[in-house]
N, C-alpha and C positions, 0 to 999 in steps of 0.2 A: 380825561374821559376819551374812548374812544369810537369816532362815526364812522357811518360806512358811506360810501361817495355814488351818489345818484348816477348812473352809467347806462350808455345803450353797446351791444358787441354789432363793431362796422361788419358788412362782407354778408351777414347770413339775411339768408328771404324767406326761414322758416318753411321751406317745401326740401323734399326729399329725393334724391336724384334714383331714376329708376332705368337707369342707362343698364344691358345688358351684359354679363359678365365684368362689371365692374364691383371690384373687392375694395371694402372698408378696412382703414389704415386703423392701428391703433390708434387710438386720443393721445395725445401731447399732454405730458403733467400740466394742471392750470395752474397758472403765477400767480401768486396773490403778492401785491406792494403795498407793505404799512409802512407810514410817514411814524416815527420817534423820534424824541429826544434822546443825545447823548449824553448820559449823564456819567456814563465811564466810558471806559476804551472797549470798544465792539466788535471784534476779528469778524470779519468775513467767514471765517472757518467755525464759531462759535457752536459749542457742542449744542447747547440746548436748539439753536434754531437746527442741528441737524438732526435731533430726533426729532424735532417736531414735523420735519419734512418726511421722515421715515415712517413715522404711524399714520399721517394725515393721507400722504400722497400727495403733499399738495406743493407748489417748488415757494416757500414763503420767500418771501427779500425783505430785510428789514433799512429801509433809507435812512440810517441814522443820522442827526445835525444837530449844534451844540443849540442845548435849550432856548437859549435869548434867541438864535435865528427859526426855531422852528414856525410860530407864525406867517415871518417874511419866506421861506421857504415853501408853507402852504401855500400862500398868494400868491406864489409863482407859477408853482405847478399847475394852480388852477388855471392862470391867465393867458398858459401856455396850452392848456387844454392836454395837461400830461397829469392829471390826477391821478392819486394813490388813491388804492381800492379801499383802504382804510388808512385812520391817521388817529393820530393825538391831540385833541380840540384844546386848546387852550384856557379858553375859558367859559362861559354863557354866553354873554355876550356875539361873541365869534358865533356859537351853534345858533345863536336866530339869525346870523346874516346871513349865513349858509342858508342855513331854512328858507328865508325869505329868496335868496337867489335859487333855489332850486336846487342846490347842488350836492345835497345830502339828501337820505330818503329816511323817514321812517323805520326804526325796527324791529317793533311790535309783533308783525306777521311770519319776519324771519326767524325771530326767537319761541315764539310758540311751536315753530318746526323744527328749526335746528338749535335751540337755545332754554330748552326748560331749563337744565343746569344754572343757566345764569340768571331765569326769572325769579329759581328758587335759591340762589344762593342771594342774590342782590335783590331780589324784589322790595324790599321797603327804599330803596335807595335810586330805584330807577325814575324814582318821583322826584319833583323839583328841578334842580339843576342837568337830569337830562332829558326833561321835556318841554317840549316846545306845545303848545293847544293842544295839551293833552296827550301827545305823543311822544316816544320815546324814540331820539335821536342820536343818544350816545350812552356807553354803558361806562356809569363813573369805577373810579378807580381804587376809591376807598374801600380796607378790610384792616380785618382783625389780623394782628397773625404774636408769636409766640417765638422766643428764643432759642437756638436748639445749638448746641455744642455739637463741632464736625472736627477729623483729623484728616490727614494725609496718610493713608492704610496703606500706598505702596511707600513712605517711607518708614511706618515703621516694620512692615516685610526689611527692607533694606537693613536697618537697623536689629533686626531680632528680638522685638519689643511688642511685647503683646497688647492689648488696646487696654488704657488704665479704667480703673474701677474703682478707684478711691483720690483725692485730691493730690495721696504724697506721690501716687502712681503717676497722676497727670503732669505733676513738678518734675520728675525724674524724664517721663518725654519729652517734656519743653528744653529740658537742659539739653538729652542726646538733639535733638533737634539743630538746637542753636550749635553746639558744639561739635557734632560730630557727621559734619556735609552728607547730609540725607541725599542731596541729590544729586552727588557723586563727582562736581565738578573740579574739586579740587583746591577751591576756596571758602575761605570760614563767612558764608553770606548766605546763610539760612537763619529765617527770625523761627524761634521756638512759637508763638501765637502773636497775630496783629489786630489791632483796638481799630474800631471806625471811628473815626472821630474828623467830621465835617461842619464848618461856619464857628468852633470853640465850643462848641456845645456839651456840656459835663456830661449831660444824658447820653449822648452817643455814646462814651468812655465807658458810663454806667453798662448802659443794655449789653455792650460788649463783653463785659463781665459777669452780669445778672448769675451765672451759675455759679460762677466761684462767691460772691458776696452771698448768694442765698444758703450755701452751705454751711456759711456763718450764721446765718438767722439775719441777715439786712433784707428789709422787706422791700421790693420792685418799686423801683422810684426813688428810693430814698438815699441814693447818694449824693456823695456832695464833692467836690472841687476843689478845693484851697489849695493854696499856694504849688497848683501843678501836681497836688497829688491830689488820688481820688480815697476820700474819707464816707 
């Protein structure tokens, strides 16, 4: 789930300077810092955070830290009085100590203004686990979502291979794929498609697949695992 972190901005007195011929600077893009978990490898250069800085205007920084330490990591920051303007709560727990210390706010008021989106995509789910008396303190993390088949369009430009439309089309890309260095380097170390498959788990293998199995008629969930291969 994630909270936003109770904060005052040092330096301003809320009055407005009426000093004569003095000309107003552009604003400085606002930084926003959200505390994550790394659960993969996270470039600095990462495309998505750089559109999201591109539409937003806004200079996002994402502090990524390996799961296990991201609690000790928020304790820190806190203790340090270097909070992230948002973060990743760990668990319930965590969000009533917060709460009780002060140091998360409410975000019931900021969502009704800038968050209908979220009220109405999550509102049965803003209950429970991210309220504290009643209030909503962090917006969990749970959804629905759906499998969708992607390729590499600049390699098969590269390749002269036009995007398949039928299964034996897809087998024929994976093969140029594998076989025939899409990405020009000069060595045969392109995988034609790569499976998720995290902690042994058959389903990962499964959902990785879910398109090709369904085209057989195997209905969603219903594979199975033996002996290292997926049946």
């Amino acid at each position: 789930m994630m909270s936003t972190v109770a904060c005052s901005v040092p330096g301003t007195t809320g009055k407005e300077s009426n000093k004569p011929g003095e000309s107003s600077k552009p604003a400085a893009p606002v930084t926003v810092r959200i505390l994550i978990d790394k659960t993969t490898n996270f470039p600095e250069d990462n495309t998505v955070v750089q559109e999201i800085r591109k539409r937003t205007g806004v200079n996002v920084q994402f502090l990524a830290v390996d799961a296990p330490d991201l609690e000790t990591k928020l304790n820190t920051m806190i203790a340090s009085n270097d909070m992230p303007d948002a973060f990743l709560n760990p668990n319930k727990a965590k969000i009533k100590d917060l709460v009780s210390n002060q140091v998360i706010i409410p975000m019931d008021d900021l969502m009704k203004t800038y968050g209908k989106n979220v009220t109405e995509n999550k509102g049965s789910i803003l209950k429970g686990a991210a309220q504290v008396d009643g209030k909503v303190y962090a917006i969990p993390r749970g959804w629905g979502f759906g499998n969708a088949l992607t390729i590499r369009k600049d390699w098969l430009d590269k390749l002269k291979l036009p995007v398949p439309k039928t299964i034996d089309e897809y087998y024929t890309v994976l093969k140029a794929f594998a076989n025939q260095d899409p990405d020009g380097n000069g060595q045969k170390d392109t995988i034609g498609v790569g499976a998720y498959f995290a902690g042994g788990k058959e389903s990962d293998v499964y959902s990785t697949f879910s398109h090709i199995f369904a085209a057989y008629g195997v209905p969603v969930g219903r594979g199975k695992l033996i002996d290292g291969k997926v049946i």
